[in-house]
C-alpha positions in Angstrom: 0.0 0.0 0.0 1.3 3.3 -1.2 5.3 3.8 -2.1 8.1 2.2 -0.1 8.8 4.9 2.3 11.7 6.6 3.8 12.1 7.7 7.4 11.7 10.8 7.5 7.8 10.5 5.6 6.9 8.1 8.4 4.6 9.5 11.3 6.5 9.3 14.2 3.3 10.9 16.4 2.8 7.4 18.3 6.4 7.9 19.7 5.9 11.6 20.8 4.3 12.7 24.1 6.0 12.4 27.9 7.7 9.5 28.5 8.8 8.2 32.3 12.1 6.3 32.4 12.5 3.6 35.0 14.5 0.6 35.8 11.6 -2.8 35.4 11.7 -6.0 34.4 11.2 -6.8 30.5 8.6 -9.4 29.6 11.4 -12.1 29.6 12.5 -10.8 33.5 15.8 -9.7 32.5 16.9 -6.1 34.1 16.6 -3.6 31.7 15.7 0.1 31.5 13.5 1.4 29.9 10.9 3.9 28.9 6.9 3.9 29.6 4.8 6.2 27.1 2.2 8.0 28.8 0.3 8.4 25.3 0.5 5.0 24.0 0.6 1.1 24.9 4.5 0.8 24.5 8.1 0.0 26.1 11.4 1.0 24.9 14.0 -1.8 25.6 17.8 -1.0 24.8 16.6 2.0 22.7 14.1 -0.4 20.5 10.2 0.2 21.1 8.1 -2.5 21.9 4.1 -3.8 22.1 3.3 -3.8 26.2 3.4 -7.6 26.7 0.7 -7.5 28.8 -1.4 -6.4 26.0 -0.6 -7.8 23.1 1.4 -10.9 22.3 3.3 -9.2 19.0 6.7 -9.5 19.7 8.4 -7.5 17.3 9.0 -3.9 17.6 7.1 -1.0 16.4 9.6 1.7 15.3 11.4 3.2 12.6 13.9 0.3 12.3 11.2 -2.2 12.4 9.3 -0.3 9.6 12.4 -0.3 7.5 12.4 -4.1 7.8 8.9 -4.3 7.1 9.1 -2.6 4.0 12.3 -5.0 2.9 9.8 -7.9 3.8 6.8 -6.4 1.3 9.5 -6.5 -1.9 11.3 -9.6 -0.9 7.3 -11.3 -0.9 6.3 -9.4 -3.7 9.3 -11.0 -6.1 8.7 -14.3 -4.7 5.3 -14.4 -5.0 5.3 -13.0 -8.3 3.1 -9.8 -7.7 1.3 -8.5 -4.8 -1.7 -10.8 -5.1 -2.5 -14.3 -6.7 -3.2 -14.4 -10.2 -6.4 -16.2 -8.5 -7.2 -13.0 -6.5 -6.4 -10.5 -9.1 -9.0 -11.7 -11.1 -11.7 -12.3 -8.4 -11.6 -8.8 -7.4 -13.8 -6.1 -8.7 -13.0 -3.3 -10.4 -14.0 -0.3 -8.0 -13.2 -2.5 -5.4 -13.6 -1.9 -1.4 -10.3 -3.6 -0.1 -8.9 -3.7 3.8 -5.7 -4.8 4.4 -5.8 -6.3 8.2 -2.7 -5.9 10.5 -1.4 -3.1 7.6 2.1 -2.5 9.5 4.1 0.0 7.9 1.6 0.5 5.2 3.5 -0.5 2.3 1.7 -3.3 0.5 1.2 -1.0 -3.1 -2.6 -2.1 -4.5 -3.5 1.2 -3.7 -0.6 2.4 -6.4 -1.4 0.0 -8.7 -5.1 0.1 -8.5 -6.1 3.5 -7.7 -9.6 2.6 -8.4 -9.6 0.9 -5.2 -10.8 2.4 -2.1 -8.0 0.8 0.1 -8.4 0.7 4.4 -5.2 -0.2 6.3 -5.9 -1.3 9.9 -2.9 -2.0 12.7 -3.2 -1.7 16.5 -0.1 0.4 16.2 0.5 3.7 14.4 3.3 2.8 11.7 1.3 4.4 8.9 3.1 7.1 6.6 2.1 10.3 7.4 2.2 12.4 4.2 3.6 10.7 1.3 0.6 7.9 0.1 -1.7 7.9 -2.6 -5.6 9.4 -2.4 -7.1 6.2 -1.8 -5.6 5.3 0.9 -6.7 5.9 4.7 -5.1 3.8 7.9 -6.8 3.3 11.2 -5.9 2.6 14.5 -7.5 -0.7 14.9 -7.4 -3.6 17.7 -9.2 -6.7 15.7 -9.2 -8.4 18.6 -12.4 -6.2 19.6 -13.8 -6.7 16.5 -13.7 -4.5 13.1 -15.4 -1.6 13.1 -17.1 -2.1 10.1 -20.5 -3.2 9.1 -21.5 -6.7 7.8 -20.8 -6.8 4.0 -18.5 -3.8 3.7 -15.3 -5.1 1.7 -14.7 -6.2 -1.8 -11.3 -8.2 -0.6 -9.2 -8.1 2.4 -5.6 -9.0 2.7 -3.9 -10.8 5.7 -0.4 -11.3 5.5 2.5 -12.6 8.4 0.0 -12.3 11.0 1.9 -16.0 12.7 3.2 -13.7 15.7 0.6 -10.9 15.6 -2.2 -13.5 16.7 -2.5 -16.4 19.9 -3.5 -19.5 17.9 -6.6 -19.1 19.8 -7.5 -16.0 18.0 -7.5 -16.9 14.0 -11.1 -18.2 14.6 -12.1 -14.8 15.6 -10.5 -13.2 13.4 -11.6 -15.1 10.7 -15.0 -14.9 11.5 -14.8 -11.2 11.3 -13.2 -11.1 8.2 -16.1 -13.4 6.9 -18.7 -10.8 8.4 -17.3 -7.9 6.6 -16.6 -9.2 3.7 -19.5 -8.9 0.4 -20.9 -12.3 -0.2 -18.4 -13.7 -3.0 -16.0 -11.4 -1.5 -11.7 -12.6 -1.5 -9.5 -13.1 1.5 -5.8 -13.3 0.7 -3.9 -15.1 3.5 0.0 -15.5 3.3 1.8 -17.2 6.1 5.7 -18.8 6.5 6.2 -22.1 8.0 9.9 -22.3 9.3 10.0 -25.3 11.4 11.7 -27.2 9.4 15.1 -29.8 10.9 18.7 -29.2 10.3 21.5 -31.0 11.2 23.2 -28.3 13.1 22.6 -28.4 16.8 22.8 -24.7 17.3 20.2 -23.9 14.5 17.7 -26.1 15.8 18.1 -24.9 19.2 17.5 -21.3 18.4 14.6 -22.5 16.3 13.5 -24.4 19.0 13.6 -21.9 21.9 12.0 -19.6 19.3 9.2 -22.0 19.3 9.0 -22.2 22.7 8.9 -18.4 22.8 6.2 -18.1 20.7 3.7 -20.9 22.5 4.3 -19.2 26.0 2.7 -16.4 24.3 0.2 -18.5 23.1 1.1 -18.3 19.6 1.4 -21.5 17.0 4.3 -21.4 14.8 2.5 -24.3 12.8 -0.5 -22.0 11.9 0.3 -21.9 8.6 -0.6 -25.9 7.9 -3.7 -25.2 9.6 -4.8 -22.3 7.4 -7.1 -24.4 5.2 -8.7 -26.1 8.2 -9.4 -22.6 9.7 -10.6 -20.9 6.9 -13.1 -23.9 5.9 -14.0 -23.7 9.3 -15.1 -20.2 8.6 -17.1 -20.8 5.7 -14.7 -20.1 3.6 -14.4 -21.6 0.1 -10.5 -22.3 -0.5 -10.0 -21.1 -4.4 -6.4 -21.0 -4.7 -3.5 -22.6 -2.7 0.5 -22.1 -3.5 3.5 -23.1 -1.8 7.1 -20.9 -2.9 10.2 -22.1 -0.7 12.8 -20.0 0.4 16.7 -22.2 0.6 19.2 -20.4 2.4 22.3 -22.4 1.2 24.7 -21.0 -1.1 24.8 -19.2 -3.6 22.2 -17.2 -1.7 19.5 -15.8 -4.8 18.9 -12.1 -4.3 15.3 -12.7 -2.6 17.0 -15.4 -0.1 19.6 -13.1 0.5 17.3 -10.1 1.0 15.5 -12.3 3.2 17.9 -13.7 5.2 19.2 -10.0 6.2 15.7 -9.6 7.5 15.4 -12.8 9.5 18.9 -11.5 11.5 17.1 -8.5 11.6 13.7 -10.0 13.3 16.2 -12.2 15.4 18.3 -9.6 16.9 15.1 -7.6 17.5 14.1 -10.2 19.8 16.8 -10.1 22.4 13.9 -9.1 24.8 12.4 -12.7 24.2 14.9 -14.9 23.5 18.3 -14.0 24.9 17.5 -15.3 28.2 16.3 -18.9 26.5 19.9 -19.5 24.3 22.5 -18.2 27.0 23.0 -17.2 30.5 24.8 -14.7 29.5 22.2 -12.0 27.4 25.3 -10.1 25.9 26.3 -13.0 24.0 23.0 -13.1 21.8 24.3 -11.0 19.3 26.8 -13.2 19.0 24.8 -16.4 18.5 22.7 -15.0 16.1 25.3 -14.3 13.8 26.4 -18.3 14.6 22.6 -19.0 13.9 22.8 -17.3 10.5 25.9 -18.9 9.6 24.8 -22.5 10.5 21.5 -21.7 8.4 23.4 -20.9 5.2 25.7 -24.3 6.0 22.5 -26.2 6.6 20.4 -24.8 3.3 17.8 -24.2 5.6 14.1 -24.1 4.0 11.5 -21.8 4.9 8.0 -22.3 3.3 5.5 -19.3 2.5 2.1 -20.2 2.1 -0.1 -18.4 0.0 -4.2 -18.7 0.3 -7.4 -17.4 -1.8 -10.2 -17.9 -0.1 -14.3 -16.8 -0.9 -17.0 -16.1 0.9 -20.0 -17.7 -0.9 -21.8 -15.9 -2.5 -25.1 -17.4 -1.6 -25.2 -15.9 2.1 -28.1 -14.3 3.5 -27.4 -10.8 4.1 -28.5 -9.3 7.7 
């Protein structure tokens, strides 16, 4: 959505206001200071600003690095995936089409560039939208799904879900689902892309950090095997699946310039996560730079897979409408 931004056109309003520094405990317990906004549900950790814990179970930051990453995520996808929707969505989809794309982040996903007959709603609980530079059709809310969208039954054309596998508990996809069904049109699209990266090595260290991230991720309730339960959940929903791909990501040499692209921002994501995992892969937390960079290495020497799946999914268009 919109252009890929730099850091000086993204709204920076969510980090302004007082802010109350104090010595706590992170969400992992480790000592660390940091810094309580007044004006908004975050912590700053070592200088990086977080979700409150307590509040959310998204683990990954929510500032100007973060949206930088973000952004390098949208293009890697975008080239592996061949486009920024399916063939099988693109021509599903209306032509003055009402579209909301669900847990929006940085607001970068183009459609409303390369449609701009769209009417285009981006929706995250946390302000990361650009402030300024984005095209006419575009507005971003403030939006926690978890509440329920604030929109009314049969509202959208198509709406667009992508990496949502540590934005939501495995508990919540039902509910979230369900929504999405509700505000979709009858014969409306939802486009669901998800990774799978649980695959084996046969380096110790990999599969330990791997494992540990796991671990991570289930004591915040979160499955990192939602994505091979995608088609379960969405028929569940009353979906009907219309398209289903698989594209694999090998990170053994001689890297291919998406691979390598993405591997830079899996360190990235890694190193981000010192809050949650450093206490889980040493006793010493000033080492975990230090074994992520191992961790990279032993993925390259293992040719580590990573899977992305990719879902079209309709709402039937024989539904009684409220």
């Amino acid at each position: 959505m919109g252009n890929r931004y730099s850091r000086s056109n993204i709204s920076t309003n969510n980090r302004k206001g007082s802010q109350r520094t104090h010595n706590s405990k992170d969400n992992t317990g480790t000592a660390t200071t940091s810094s309580l906004s007044r004006s908004t549900n975050s912590i700053i950790i070592e200088g990086r600003e977080y979700h409150r814990m307590d509040t959310s179970s998204y683990c990954l930051p929510r500032d100007e690095l973060e949206q930088d990453r973000l952004n390098s995520q949208h293009f890697s996808l975008k080239a592996l995936l061949g486009g920024n929707l399916l063939p099988s969505i693109e021509s599903r989809i209306p032509r003055n089409a009402k579209v909301l794309d669900l847990g929006c982040g940085s607001g970068c996903w183009e459609m409303a560039i390369e449609h701009p007959e769209f009417e285009v709603t981006g929706i995250d609980m946390a302000d990361m939208f650009p402030a300024t530079i984005r095209p006419e059709n575009v507005k971003f809310e403030i939006c926690d799904i978890m509440a329920g969208l604030p929109y009314p039954d049969n509202s959208f054309d198509f709406i667009h879900m992508r990496l949502m596998i540590v934005a939501l508990r495995g508990s919540e996809w039902p509910l979230v689902l369900k929504e999405a069904y509700r505000v979709l049109k009858p014969g409306g699209i939802i486009g669901l892309v998800e990774s799978d990266f649980t695959e084996k090595t046969d380096r110790p260290l990999v599969d330990k950090f791997n494992s540990e991230f796991f671990n991570a991720m289930k004591s915040l309730g979160q499955d990192p095997h939602i994505g091979s339960k995608l088609s379960t959940l969405l028929a569940e929903a009353n979906f009907e699946i219309k398209d289903f791909q698989e594209r694999f990501l090998c990170y053994g040499l001689p890297l291919d310039p998406i691979a390598k692209e993405m591997l830079t921002n899996w360190k990235s994501a890694m190193l981000s996560l010192k809050p949650l995992l450093a206490h889980r892969v040493s006793t010493d937390i000033d080492l975990y730079p230090a074994i992520v960079e191992e961790y990279i290495k032993g993925i390259v020497e293992a040719s580590w897979i990573v899977k992305i799946w990719a879902f079209s999914a309709q709402k039937p268009i024989a539904v009684e409408q409220n």
